[in-house]
C-alpha positions in Angstrom: 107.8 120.4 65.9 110.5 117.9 66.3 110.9 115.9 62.9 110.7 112.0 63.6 111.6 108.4 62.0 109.7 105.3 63.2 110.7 102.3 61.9 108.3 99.1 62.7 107.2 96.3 60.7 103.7 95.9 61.5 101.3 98.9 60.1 99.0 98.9 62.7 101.5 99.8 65.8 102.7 102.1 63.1 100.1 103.7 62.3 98.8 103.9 66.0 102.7 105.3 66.9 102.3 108.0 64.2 98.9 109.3 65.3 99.9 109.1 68.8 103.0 111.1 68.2 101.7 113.7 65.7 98.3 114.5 68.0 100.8 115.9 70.6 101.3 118.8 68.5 105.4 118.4 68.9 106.1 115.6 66.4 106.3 115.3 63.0 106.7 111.8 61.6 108.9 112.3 58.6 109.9 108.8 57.7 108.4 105.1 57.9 110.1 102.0 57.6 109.6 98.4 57.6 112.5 97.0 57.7 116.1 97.9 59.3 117.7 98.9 55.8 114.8 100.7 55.1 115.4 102.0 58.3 118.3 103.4 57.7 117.8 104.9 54.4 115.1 107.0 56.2 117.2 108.3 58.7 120.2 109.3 56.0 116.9 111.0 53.9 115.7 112.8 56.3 118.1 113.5 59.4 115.6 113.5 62.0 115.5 115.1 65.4 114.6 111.7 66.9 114.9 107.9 66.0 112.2 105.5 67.3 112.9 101.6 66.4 111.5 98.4 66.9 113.8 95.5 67.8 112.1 92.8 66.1 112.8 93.8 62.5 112.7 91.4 59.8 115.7 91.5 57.8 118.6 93.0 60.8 118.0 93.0 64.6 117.5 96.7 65.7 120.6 96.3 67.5 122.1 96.1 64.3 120.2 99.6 62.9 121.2 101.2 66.4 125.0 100.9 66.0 124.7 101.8 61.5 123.0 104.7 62.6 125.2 105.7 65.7 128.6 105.4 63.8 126.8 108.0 61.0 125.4 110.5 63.6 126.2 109.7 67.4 124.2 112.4 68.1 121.3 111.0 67.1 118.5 110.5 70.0 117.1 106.9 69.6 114.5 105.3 71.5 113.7 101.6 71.5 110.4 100.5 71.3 110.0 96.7 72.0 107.5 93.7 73.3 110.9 92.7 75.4 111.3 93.0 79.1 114.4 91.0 79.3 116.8 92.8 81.3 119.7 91.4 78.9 117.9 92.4 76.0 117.1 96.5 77.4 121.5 96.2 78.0 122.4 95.1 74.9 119.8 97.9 73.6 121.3 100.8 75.3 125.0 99.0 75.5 123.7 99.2 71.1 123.6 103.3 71.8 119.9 103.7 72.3 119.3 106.2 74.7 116.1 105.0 75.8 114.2 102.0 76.2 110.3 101.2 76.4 107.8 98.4 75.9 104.9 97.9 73.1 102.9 97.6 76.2 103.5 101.0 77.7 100.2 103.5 77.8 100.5 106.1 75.3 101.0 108.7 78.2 104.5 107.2 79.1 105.2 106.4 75.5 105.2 110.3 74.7 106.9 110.7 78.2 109.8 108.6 76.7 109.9 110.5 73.0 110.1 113.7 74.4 112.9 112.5 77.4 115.3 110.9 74.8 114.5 113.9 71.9 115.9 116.1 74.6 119.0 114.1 74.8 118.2 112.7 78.3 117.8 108.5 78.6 115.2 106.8 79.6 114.1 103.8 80.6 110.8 102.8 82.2 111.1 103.0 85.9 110.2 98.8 86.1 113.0 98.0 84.0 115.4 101.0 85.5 114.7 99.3 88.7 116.1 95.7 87.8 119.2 97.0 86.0 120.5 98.6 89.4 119.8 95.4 90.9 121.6 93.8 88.0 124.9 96.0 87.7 127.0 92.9 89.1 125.7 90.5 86.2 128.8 89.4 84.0 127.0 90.6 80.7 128.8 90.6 78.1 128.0 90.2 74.4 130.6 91.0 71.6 129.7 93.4 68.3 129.1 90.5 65.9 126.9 88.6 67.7 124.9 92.1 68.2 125.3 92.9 64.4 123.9 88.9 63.9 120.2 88.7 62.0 117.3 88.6 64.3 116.3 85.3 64.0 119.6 84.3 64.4 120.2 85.8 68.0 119.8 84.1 71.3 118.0 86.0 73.6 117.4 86.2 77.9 116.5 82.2 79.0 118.2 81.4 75.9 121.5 82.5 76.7 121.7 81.1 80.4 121.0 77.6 78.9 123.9 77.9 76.5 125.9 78.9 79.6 124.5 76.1 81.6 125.4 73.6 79.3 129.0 74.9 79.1 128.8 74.5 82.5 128.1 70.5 82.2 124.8 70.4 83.6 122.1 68.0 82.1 118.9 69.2 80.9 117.4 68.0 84.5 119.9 70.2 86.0 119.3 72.9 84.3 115.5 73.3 85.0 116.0 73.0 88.6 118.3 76.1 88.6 116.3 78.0 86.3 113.3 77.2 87.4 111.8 75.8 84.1 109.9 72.7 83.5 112.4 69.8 81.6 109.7 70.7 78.6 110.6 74.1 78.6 114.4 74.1 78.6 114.5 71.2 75.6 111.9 73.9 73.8 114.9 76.7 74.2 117.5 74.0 73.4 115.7 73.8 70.1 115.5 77.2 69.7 119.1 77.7 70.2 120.0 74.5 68.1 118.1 76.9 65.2 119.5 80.0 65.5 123.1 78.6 65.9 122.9 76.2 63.2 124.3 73.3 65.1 123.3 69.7 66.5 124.5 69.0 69.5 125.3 70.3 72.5 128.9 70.4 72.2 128.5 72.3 69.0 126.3 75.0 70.4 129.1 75.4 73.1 131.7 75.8 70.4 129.8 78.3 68.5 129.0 80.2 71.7 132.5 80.5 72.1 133.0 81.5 69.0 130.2 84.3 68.5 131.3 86.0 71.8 127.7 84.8 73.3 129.9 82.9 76.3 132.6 85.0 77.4 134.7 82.9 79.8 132.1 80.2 81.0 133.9 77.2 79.9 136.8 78.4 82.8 134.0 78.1 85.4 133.2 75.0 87.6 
């Protein structure tokens, strides 16, 4: 029986997790938490043989937990359990120290698939997502340690971060949908969004704190 930590904030995915993982008859779930600090008091109680978080934590982003725990045992299998299938978010996951990656969505099958991969010390990542980071290796992604170590609610995310580099870039709101691809609606919405999380009110602020935070790394050089 490998001993296991699972740290999500809502009760039902974690009660449905635990059964899930403990009717295999090779888990034992040794430790709950809710939050990220929680979190990590579990794993320094109980030094499990695998970690299993959620990103979306309310008090630290998961990112943040991954690299705590990491820098206190780098040996540590972790596996990332998350409603995201942004490519940028799975990077910054594993780029974090996660050795594997999977979605909320996943059937249970793949799910124990993925606990038993990474508790072995091999990655994993589902096969959809593994797919589009090959295709993605040339991306210029880059994000530096204190934006990843930033609160949760404070950290732009995928369509988020291309409209901060857009607008660094010059380009009006117009503009910007056409190369995304995004109604004019939808790219004010994640100009509000960023405005939030940032903590700034206009646009040349939110470039200025891009620059700052490491979220922009170079785009104000570009055309």
């Amino acid at each position: 029986m490998l001993s296991v930590v699972l740290v999500d904030d809502h009760k039902l995915i974690q009660d449905g997790l635990k059964r899930t993982l403990e009717s295999s008859q090779q888990f034992q779930v040794v430790g709950l938490g809710n939050t990220a600090e929680d979190g990590l008091f579990r794993v320094q109680e109980h030094e499990p043989d695998l970690a299993i978080f959620d990103l979306g934590l309310p008090d630290h982003s998961g990112l943040w937990l991954i690299r705590r725990v990491k820098n206190i045992y780098p040996d540590l299998p972790v596996l990332i359990l998350s409603m995201h299938d942004d490519l940028q978010v799975v990077s910054a996951a594993l780029d974090a120290g996660a050795t594997g990656y999977i979605r909320k969505s996943a059937p249970e099958e793949r799910f124990l698939e993925a606990a038993r991969t990474v508790a072995g010390g091999e990655p994993y990542v589902e096969p959809e997502l593994e797919e589009g980071l090959r295709k993605n290796l040339e991306t210029d992604y880059w994000i530096s340690k204190r934006y990843l170590e930033k609160p949760n609610d404070d950290v732009p995310v995928g369509d988020e971060i291309e409209v901060l580099r857009l607008v660094a870039a010059g380009k009006s709101n117009s503009q910007i949908a056409q190369e995304m691809g995004k109604s004019l609606s939808s790219v004010k919405s994640k100009l509000r969004s960023l405005f939030r999380k940032l903590k700034v009110e206009t646009r040349t602020e939110a470039v200025a704190a891009g620059v700052r935070q490491g979220i922009l790394n170079g785009d104000l050089e570009s055309p």
